[in-house]
Backbone bond lengths (Angstrom), bond angles and torsions (degrees), N, CA, C in turn:
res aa  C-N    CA-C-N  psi(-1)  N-CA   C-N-CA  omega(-1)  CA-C   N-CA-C  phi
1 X - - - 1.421 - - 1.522 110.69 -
2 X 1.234 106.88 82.58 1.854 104.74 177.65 1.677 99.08 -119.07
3 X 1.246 98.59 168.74 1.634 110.77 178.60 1.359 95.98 -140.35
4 X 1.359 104.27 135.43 1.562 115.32 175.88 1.711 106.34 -106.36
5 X 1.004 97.32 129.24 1.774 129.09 -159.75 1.447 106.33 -108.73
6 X 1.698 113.26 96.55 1.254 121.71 -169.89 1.903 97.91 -101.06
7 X 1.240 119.44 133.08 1.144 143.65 -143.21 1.511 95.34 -122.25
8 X 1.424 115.76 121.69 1.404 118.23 -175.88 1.712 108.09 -101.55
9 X 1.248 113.71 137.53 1.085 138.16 -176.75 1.481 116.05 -68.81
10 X 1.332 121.65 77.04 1.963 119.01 -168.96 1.415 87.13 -74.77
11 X 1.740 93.58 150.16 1.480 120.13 170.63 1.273 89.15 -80.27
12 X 1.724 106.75 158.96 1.505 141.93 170.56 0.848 91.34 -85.42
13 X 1.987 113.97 150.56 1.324 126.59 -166.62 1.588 93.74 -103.32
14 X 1.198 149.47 96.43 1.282 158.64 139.07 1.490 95.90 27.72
15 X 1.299 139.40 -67.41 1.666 152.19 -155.86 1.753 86.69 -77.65
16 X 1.125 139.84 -6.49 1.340 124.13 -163.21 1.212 122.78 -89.75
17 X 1.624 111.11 126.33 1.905 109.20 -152.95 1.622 129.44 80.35
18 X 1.745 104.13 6.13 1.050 108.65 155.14 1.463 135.27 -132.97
19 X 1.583 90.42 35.04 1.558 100.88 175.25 1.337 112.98 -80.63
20 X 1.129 171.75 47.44 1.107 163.66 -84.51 1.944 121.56 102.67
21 X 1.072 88.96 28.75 1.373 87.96 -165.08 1.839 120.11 -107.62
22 X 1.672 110.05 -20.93 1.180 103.55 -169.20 1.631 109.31 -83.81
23 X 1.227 112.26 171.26 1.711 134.46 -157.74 1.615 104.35 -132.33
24 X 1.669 100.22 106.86 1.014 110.67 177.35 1.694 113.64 -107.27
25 X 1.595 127.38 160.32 1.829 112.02 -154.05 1.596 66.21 -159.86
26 X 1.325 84.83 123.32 1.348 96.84 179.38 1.986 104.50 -123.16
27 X 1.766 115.50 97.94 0.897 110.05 -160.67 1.752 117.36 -96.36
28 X 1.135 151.05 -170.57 1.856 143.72 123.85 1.174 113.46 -71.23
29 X 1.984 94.93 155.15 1.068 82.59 -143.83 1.705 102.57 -93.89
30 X 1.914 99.16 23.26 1.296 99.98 173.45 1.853 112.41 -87.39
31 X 0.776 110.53 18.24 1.997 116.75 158.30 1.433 99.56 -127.60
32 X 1.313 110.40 47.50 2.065 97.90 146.50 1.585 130.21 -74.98
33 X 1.422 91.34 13.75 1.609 83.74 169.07 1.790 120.82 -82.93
34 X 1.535 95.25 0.68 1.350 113.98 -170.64 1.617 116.41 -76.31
35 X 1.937 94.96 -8.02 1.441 77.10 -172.41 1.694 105.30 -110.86
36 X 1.334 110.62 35.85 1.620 115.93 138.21 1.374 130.10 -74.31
37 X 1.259 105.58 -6.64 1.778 114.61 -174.21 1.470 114.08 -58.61
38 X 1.134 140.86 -178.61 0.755 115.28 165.11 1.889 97.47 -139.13
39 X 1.321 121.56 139.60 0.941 140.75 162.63 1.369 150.37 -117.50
40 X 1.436 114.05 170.45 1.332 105.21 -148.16 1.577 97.51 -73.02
41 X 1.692 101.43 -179.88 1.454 99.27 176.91 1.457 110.83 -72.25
42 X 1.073 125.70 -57.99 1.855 113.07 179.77 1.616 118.84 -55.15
43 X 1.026 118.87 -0.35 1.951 133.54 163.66 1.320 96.34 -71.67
44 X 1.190 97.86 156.72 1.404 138.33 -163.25 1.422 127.76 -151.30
45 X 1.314 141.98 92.13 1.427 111.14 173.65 1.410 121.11 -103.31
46 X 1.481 125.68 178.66 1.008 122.01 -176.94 1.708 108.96 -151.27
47 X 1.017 126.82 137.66 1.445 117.21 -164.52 1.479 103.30 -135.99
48 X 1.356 110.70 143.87 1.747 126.78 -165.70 1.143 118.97 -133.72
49 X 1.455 124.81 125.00 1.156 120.32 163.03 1.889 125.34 -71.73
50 X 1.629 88.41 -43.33 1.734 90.80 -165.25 1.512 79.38 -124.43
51 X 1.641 124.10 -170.88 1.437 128.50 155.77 1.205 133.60 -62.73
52 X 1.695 92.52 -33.68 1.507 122.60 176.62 1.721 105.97 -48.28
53 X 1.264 123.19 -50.05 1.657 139.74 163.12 1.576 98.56 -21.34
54 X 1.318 124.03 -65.74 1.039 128.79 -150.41 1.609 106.65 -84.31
55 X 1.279 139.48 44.79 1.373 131.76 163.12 1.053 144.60 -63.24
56 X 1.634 149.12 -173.78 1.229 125.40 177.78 1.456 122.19 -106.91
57 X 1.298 113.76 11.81 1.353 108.05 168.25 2.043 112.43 -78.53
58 X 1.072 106.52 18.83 1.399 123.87 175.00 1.584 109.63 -83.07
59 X 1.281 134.23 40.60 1.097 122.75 -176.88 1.414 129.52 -48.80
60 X 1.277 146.23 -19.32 1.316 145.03 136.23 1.450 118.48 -16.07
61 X 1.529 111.84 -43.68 1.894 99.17 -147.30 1.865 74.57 -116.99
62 X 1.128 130.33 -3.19 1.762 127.88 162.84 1.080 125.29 -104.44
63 X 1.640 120.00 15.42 1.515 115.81 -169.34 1.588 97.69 -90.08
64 X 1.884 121.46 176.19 1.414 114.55 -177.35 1.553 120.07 -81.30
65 X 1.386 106.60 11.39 1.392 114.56 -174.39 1.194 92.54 -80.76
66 X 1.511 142.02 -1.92 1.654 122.90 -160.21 1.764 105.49 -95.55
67 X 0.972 110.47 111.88 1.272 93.98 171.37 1.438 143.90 -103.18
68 X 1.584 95.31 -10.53 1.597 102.55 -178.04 1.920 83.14 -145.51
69 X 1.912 98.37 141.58 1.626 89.48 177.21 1.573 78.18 -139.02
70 X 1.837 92.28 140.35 1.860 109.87 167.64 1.314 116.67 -105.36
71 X 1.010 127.98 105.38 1.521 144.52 179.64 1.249 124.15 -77.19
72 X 1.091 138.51 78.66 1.794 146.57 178.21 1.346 94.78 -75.28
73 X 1.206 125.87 124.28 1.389 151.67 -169.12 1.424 88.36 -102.87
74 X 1.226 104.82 127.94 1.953 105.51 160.99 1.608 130.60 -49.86
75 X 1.553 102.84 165.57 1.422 88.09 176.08 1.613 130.12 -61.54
76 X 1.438 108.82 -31.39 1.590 105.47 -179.78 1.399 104.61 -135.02
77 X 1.168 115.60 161.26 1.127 128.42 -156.25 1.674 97.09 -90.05
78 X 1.523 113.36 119.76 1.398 110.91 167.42 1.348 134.16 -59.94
79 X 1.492 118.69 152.91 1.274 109.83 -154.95 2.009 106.46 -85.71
80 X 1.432 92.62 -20.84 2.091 80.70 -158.18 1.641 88.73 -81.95
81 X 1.566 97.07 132.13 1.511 113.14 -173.11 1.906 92.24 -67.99
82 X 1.028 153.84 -24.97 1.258 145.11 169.12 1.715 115.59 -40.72
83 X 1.358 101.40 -35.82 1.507 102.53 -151.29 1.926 110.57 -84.43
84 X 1.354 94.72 -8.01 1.494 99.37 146.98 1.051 151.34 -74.78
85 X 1.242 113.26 -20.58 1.813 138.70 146.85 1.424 114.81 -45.66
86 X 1.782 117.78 -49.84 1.286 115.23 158.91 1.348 138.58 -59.04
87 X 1.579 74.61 -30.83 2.110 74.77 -174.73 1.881 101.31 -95.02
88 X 1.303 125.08 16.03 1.690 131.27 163.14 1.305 107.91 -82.35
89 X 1.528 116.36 -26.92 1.685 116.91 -135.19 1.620 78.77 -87.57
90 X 1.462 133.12 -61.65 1.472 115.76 -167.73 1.288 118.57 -87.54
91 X 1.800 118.96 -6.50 1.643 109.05 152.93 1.428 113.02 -40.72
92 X 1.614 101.36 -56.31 1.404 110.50 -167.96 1.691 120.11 -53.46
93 X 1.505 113.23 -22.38 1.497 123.09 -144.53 1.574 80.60 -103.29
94 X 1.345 120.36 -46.14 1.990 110.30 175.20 1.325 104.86 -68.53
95 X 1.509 132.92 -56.44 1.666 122.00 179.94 1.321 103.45 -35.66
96 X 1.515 134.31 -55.85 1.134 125.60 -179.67 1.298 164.21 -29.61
97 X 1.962 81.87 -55.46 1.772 120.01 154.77 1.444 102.19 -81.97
98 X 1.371 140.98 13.42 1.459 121.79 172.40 1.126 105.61 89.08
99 X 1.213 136.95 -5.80 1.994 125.12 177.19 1.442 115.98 -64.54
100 X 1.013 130.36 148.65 1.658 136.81 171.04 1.214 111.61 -91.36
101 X 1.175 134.14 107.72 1.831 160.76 -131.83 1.883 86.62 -122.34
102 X 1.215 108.57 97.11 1.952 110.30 158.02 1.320 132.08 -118.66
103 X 1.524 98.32 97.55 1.401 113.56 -160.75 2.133 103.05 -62.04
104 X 1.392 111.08 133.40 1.487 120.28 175.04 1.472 93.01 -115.51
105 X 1.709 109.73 139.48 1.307 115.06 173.42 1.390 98.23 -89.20
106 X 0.911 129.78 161.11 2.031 136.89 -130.50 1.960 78.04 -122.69
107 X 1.718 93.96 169.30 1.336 95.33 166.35 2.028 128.17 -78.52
108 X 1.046 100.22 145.81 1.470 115.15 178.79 1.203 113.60 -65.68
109 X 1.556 118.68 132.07 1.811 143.04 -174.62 1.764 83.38 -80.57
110 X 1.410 100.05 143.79 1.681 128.11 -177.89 1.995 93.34 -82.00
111 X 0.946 112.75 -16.42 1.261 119.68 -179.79 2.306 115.80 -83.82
């Protein structure tokens, strides 16, 4: 008594392996000349004055579509020891969802 069990062949969903794909560049907002560049369609930029800039009611640059984020750190390091707490809180929130976080050391003060 056996039954032979014919197994249907599902189509691949076209979108599959590219959920995770867009590129977010998170720059200062002392290189805004950057946003003449021109980039690809899954790019993104995003430009900051303080860390504080960067919060999470920004749903664009925190949704699960992000998959890789480039971080240009400013030229000098701000002074109020708080404002590193801000700028952990959405490293922490992409490590989380799985994004790949690539820290760029920012451009250098003539000083």
């Amino acid at each position: 008594m056996s039954l032979k069990i014919k197994w249907k062949e599902l189509p691949r969903d076209p979108n599959w392996g590219y959920e995770n794909r867009q590129i977010i560049i998170i720059v200062p907002d002392i290189l805004h000349r950057l946003r003449w560049a021109k980039g690809h369609t899954r790019t993104q930029f995003f430009y900051y004055h303080e860390f504080r800039d960067i919060h999470l009611n920004r749903n664009d640059i925190f949704s699960n579509q992000v998959g890789t984020v480039v971080f240009v750190l400013p030229e000098k390091e701000p002074f109020d020891a708080f404002s590193l707490a801000t700028f952990m809180h959405p490293v922490d929130l992409w490590l989380v969802r799985g994004a790949r976080v690539i820290f760029v050391n920012g451009p250098k003060s003539a000083n």
